[in-house]
Every structure is written in C-alpha cells, then in structure tokens.
C-alpha positions as CSV (number, residue, x, y, z in Angstrom):
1,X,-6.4,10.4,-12.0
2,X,-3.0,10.3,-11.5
3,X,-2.2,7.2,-9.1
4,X,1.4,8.5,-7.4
5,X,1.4,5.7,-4.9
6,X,2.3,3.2,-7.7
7,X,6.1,4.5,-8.3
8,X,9.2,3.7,-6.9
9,X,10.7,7.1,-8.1
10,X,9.6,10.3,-9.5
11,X,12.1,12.4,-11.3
12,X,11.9,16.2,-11.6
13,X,13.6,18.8,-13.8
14,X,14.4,22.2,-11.7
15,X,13.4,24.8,-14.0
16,X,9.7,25.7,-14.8
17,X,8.6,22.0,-12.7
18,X,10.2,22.6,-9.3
19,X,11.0,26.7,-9.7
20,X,9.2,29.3,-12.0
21,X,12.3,30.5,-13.3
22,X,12.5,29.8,-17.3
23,X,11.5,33.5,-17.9
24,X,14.9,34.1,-15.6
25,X,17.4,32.0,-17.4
26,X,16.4,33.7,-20.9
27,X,16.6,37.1,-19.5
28,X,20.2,35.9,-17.7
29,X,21.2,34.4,-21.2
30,X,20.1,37.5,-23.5
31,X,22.3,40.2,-20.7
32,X,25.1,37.4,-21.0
33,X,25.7,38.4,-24.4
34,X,25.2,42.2,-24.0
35,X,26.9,43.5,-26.9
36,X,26.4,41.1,-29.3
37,X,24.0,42.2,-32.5
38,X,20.2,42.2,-31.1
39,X,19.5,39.9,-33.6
40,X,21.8,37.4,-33.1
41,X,20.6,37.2,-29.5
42,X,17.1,36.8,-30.4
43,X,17.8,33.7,-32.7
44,X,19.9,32.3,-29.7
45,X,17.1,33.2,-27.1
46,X,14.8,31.4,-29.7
47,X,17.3,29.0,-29.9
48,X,17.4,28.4,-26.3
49,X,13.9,28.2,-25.5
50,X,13.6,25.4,-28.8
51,X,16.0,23.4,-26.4
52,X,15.1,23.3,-23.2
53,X,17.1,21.0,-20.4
54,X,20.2,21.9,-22.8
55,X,22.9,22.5,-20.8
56,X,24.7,26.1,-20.8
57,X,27.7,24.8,-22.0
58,X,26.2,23.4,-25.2
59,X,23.9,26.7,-25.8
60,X,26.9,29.2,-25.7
61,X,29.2,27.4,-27.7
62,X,26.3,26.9,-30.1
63,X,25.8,30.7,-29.9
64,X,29.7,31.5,-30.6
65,X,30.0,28.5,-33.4
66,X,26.5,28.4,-35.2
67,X,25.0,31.8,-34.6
68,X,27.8,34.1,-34.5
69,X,30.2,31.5,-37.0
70,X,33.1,33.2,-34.4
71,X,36.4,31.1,-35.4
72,X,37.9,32.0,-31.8
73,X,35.7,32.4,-29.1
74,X,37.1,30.0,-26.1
75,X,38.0,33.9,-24.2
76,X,34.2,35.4,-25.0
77,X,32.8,31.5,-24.4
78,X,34.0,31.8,-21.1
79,X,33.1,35.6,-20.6
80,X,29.5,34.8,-21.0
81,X,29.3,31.8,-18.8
82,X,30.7,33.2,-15.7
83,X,28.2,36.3,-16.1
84,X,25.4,33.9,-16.9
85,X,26.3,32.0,-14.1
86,X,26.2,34.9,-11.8
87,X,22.6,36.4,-13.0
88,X,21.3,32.9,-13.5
89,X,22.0,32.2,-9.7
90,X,20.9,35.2,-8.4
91,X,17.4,34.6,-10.2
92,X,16.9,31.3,-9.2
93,X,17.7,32.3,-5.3
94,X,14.8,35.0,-5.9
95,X,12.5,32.4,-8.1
96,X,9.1,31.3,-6.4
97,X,8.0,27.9,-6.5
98,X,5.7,26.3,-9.1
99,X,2.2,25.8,-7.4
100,X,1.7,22.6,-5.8
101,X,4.7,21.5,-6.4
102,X,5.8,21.1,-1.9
103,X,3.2,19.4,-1.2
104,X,3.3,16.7,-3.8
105,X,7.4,16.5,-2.5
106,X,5.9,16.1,0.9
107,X,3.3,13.3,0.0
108,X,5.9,11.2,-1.8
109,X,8.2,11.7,1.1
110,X,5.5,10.8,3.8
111,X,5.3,7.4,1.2
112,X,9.3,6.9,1.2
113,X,9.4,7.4,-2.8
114,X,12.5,8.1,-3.8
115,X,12.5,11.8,-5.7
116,X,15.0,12.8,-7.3
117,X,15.9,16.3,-9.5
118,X,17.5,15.9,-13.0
119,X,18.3,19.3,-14.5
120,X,19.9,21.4,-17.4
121,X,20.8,23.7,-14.9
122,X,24.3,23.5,-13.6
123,X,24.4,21.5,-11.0
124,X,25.6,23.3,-7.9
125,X,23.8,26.3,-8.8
126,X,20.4,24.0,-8.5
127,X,21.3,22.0,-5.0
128,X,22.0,25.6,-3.8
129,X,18.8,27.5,-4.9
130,X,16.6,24.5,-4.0
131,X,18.6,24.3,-0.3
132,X,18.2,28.1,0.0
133,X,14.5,27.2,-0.6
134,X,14.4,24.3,1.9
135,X,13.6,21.8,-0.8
136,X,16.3,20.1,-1.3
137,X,15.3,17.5,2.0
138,X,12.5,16.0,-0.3
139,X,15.6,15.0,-2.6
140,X,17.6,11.7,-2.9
141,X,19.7,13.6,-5.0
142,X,20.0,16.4,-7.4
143,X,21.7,16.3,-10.4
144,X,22.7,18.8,-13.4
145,X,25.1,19.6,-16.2
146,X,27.7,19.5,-17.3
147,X,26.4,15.9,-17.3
148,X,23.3,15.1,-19.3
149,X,20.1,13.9,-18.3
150,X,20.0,10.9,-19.9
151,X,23.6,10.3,-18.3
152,X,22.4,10.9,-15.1
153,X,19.4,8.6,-15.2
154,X,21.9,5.9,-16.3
155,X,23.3,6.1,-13.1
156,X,19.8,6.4,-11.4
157,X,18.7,3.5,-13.1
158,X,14.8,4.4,-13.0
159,X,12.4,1.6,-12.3
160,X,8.8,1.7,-12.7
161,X,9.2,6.0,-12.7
162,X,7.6,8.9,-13.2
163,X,9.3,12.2,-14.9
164,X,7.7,15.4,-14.2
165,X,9.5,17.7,-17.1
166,X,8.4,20.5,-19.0
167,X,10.6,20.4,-22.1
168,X,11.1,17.8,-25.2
169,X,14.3,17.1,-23.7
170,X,12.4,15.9,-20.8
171,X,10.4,13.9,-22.7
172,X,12.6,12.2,-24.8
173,X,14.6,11.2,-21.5
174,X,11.5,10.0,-20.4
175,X,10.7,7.3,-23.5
176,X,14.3,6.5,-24.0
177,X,14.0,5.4,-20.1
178,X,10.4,4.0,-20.8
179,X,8.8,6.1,-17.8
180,X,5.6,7.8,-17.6
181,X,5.7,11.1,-18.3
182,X,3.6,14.4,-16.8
183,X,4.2,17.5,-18.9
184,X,4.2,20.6,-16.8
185,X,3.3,23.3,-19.2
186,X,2.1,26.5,-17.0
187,X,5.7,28.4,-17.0
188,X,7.6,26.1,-20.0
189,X,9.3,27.4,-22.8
190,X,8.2,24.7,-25.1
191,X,6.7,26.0,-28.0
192,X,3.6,23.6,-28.8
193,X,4.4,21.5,-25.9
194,X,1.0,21.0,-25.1
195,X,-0.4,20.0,-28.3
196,X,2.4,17.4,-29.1
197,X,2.2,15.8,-25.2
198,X,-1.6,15.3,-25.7
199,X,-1.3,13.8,-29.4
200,X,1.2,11.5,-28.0
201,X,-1.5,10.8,-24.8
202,X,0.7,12.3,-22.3
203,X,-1.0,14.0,-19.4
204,X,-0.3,17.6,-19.2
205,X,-0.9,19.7,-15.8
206,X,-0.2,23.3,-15.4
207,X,1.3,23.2,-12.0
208,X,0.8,21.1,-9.1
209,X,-2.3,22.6,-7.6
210,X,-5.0,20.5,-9.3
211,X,-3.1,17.5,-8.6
212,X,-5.4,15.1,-6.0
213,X,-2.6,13.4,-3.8
C-alpha cells in the first residue's frame, strides 16, 4: 500500500500523469512537420516517444540536425514550433484527466503536502491547460521547459518526495533526486516502461483509480 501521508512533497509530470494527452502531442508533433518525408517523421515520432519529458525545443532541433541532417534549419526550426505550439495547446485544453488523478490532488491538499507539476511541456502552455481545467489550485507551482526537470527540482529542492512520472526521464529525475518513484503507465509512451520499473521494484499504477487514499 502506498502510504501518501509520509511525504512532504509529491511531484507530478503533466502529460499522461495529470492529463491523458501523450497520444495529442505525437499527433501535434507528426502535423508540425507536414511536408517533411513520412519516414522521416515516423523515426522522429519514434524518436519522440523513446524520450519522453524531452522538451520541444530539444526534439525539433534533433529532428532538423539528426534526422533530416538539414545544415540550415533555424527558419523551419521555428516554423514547426509555433505550429506545434498552437495544436499542442489546443489538445491539451480539450485533454481529459487521467483517472484518479483530482482526488488524490485533493487528499494531499486536505494534508497541506506540498504538490508540485514538473513537465516537458512548455511551461505556460501547462499552467494554462491545467487552470482551464481548475487544477492548477492543488499546485505550489508548475513548472516546464525550456528549463529541465532536473533544473527545476534543483530549485525545488525535494525532501523526503514522491515523483509520480510516466517516462524514463521521470525516472531518472527521480533517482538522481533519490525520491520514490510511482510509474504511471496507462496512457505513457514508454516503450517497456513497465517491465523495466518492476525489475527495478518500482511500483507501477495505471491511473489513479485503484489508489486507497
């Protein structure tokens, strides 16, 4: 059993943990680069999901420099990330919540744990879906790129923590800051993510719905 009383804070990444909305920011990173050679896109959408909690920034120009091998893409860099930003906003505005996941914000609340959100996603697009979904009270603060997770928990300073995440990103964040870690795996992209967490004895939940608070 999961004892959630025990924590000071409990950190949460945004997509696939708080929102469903991985299967949104592939589709808005595959239109992004409309255009471009379908099979480019699919190693970059397979590229993408391999590297979840990755910021945008980093994916694109990986896309342009790696990928594509594009000598001079700062003009079609910047193309694609105002569109993306633009379709990934409007998906996560229209995303539904993972299951469970309000009421376990409202039973740390109710114990004056201190919750925070640490994302890949940008980080005004993520205070603004999660206000437009009347989360964002639960929150001490949210947080996104362009600064890194592991940045961000720097300044957090996490002390005896728990890191809801759903990617090896997540993970890693979560050992490097030696917290307990809860892999969420119903709606993540993480190939294997489930067999690696529980041969590392990491508890993995599919949402929040099972969880006794």
């Amino acid at each position: 059993m999961l004892n959630l009383r025990k924590y000071r804070q409990v950190i949460f990444d945004c997509d696939g943990v708080i929102l469903n909305s991985n299967d949104v920011k592939s589709e808005a990173f595959s239109k992004s680069l409309a255009g471009e050679s379908v099979e480019l896109i699919q190693e970059f959408i397979d590229y993408h999901k391999n590297n979840g909690g990755v910021s945008r920034f980093v994916k694109f120009e990986h896309f342009f420099r790696n990928i594509k091998k594009q000598k001079h893409y700062k003009s079609d860099l910047n193309k694609a990330l105002k569109k993306y930003s633009k379709l990934s906003l409007e998906g996560l505005l229209l995303s539904d919540e993972i299951d469970g996941v309000r009421s376990v914000l409202k039973f740390l609340n109710v114990l004056n744990i201190d919750c925070f959100v640490v994302s890949g996603g940008e980080q005004n697009e993520v205070r603004l879906a999660l206000k437009s979904q009347g989360l964002s009270q639960y929150f001490k603060g949210v947080y996104g790129s362009p600064m890194t997770k592991q940045e961000h928990l720097l300044n957090i300073k996490p002390t005896e923590s728990l890191y809801f995440g759903d990617a090896v990103s997540d993970y890693v964040a979560a050992t490097v800051f030696d917290m307990d870690f809860v892999y969420i795996s119903g709606a993540s992209d993480w190939l294997g993510g489930t067999d690696f967490c529980r041969s590392k004895g990491v508890r993995v939940m599919e949402d929040f719905s099972k969880l006794i608070i």
